[in-house]
C-alpha positions in Angstrom: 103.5 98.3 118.5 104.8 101.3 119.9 101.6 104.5 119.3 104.4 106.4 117.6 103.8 103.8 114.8 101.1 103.9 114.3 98.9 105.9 111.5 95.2 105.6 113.3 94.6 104.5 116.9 91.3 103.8 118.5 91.6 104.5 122.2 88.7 102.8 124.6 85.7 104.6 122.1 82.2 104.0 123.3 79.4 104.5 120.4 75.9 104.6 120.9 72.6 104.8 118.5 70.3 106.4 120.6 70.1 104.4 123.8 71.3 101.2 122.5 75.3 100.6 123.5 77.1 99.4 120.3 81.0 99.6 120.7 81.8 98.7 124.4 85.8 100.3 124.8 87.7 99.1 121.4 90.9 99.9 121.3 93.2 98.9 118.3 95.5 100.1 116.2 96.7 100.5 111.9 100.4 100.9 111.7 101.8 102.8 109.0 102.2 101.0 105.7 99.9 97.9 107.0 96.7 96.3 106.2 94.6 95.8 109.7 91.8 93.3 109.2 88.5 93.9 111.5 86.1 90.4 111.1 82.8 89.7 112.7 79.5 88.8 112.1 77.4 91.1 111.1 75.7 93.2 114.0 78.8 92.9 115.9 79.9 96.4 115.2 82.0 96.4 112.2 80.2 99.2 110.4 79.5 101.1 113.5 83.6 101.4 114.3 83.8 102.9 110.4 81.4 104.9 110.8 82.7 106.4 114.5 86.3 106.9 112.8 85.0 109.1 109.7 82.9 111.0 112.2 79.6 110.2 111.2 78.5 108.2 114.5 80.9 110.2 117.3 81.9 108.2 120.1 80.1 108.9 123.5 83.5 108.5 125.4 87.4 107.7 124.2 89.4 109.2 121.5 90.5 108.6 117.9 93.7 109.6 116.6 95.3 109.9 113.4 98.8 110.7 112.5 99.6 111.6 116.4 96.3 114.3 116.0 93.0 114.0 118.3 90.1 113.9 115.4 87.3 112.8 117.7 85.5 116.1 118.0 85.9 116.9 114.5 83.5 116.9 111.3 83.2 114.1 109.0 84.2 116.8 106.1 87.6 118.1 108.4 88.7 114.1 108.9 88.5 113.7 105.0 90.4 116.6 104.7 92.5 115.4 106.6 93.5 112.2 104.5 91.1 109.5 105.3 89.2 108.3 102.6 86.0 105.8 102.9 84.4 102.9 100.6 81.5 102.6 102.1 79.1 99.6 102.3 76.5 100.5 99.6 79.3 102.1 97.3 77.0 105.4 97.5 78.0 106.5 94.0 76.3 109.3 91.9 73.9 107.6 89.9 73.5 110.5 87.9 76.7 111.6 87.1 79.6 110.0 84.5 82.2 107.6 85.9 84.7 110.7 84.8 82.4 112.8 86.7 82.5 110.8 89.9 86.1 109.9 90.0 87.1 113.6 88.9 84.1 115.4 91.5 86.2 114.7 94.7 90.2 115.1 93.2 93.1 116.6 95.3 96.0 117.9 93.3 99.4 116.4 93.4 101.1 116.4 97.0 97.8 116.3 98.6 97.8 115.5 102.1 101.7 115.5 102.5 102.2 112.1 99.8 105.3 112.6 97.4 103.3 110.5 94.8 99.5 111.2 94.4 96.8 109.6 92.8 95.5 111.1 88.8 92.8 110.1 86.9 95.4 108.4 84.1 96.9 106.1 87.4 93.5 105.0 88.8 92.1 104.0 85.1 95.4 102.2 85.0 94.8 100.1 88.2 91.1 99.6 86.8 90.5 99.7 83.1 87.3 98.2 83.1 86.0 102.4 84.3 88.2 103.8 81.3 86.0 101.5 79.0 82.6 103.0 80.9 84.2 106.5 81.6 81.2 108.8 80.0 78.5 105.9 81.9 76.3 107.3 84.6 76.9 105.5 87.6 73.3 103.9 87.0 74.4 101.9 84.1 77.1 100.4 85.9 77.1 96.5 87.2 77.4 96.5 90.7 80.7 95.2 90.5 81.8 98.3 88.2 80.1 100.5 91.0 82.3 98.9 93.7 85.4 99.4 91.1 84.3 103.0 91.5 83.8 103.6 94.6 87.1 102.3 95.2 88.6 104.7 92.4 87.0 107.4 93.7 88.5 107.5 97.1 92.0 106.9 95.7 91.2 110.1 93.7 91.4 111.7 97.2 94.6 110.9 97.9 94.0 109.4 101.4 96.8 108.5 103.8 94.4 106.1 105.4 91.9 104.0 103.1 89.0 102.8 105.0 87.3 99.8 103.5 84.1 98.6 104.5 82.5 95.3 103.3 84.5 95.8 99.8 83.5 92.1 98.7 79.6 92.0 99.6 77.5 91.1 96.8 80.7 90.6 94.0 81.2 87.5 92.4 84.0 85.4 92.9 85.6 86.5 89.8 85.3 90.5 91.1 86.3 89.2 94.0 89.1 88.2 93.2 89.8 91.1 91.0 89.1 93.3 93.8 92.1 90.9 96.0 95.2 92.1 93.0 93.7 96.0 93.3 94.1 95.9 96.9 98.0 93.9 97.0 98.8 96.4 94.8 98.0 99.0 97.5 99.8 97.1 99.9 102.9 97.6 97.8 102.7 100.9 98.0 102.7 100.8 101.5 99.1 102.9 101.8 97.7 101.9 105.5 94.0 100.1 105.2 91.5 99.5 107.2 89.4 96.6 106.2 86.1 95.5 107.6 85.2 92.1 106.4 83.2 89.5 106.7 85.0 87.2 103.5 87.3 85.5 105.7 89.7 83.7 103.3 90.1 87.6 101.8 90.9 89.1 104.7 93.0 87.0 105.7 95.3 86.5 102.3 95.6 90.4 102.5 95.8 91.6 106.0 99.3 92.1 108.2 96.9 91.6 111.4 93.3 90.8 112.1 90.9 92.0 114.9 87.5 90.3 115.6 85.0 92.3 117.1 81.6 90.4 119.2 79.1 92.3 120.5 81.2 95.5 120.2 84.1 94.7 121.6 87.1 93.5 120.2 88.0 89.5 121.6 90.8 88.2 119.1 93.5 89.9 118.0 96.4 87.7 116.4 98.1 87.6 112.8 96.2 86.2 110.0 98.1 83.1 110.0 97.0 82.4 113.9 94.0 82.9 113.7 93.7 80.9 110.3 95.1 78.2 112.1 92.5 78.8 115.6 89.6 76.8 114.6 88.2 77.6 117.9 88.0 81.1 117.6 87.0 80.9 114.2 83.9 78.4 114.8 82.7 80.9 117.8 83.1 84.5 116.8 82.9 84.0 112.9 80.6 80.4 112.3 82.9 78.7 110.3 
């Protein structure tokens, strides 16, 4: 796709952890309005390339841009600002504080970050009602599946142009799972542009517009989700199934 379409572009980025090389050059791209799939096993990188787009591992070399704007050099805090929002592996919740507390801590009024329509706390308890039952909880008496919920809440409540998703279905039952799958076609109707790192194959792949797969941090498959559902070659080498 042509760059001008694009929301986020990762341009030939090299990340390191001390001396040890983890993303070798990965380029890709998330068009606006899309869902773009990154799959891999896990060491390959996945988490690393999240982690080097929200700023808190920077690249070594290459550049990462959003909305047509260099971010690479910037602050983890700045790139949030700017409208990219994280669910991180973990969910990293407040454990102390109410579900009200956590959804409400991080809020950005109406018209944040240039969107005509903007996230409230009545629209995110809508899309998950299970929090408005637990809304005066601490975050420590939450299932883990309820922390997920919330985590996911919570960076809606940011009103991100960008929604970065990493490993959203670790740990969740099949059930959550799947509750997890009608939250995030929802968000695809509304045309807000995900990035999902997954290693649930069957999920990314019902949900995505386009999948990446990244070995030994560099990106070797790039295809639609029905191609590469239908490459059992790839899928048996880079993915073990």
């Amino acid at each position: 796709m042509d760059d001008r379409g694009l929301m986020l572009q990762v341009d030939d980025i090299h990340t390191y952890y001390g001396e040890s090389y983890v993303l070798q050059g990965i380029s890709l791209g998330v068009p606006s309005g899309t869902v773009m799939a990154v799959l891999g096993r896990n060491g390959m990188g996945k988490t690393t390339l999240i982690r080097s787009i929200i700023g808190f591992t920077k690249p070594r070399a290459g550049r990462i841009i959003f909305e047509g704007r260099d971010i690479t050099p910037l602050r983890s805090h700045q790139i949030v600002s700017l409208g990219i929002a994280l669910v991180p592996q973990g969910r990293r919740i407040f454990p102390s504080l109410t579900v009200r507390e956590n959804l409400t801590l991080g809020e950005k009024p109406p018209g944040a970050n240039g969107r005509g329509e903007a996230w409230n706390l009545d629209l995110v308890l809508d899309l998950f009602p299970r929090l408005k039952e637990r809304l005066s909880n601490t975050g420590n008496k939450l299932s883990g599946g309820e922390q997920q919920m919330l985590a996911f809440a919570r960076a809606l409540m940011t009103n991100p142009r960008l929604l970065l998703l990493d490993e959203p279905t670790e740990g969740l039952a099949p059930l959550l799972v799947r509750a997890l799958g009608d939250i995030l076609l929802k968000l695809k109707e509304r045309k807000l542009s995900i990035l999902l790192v997954e290693q649930n194959l069957k999920f990314a792949l019902q949900f995505s517009n386009h999948v990446h797969i990244l070995n030994r941090g560099r990106v070797v498959h790039s295809s639609s989700p029905e191609a590469l559902d239908k490459n059992h070659e790839v899928k048996a080498r880079f993915l073990g199934v």
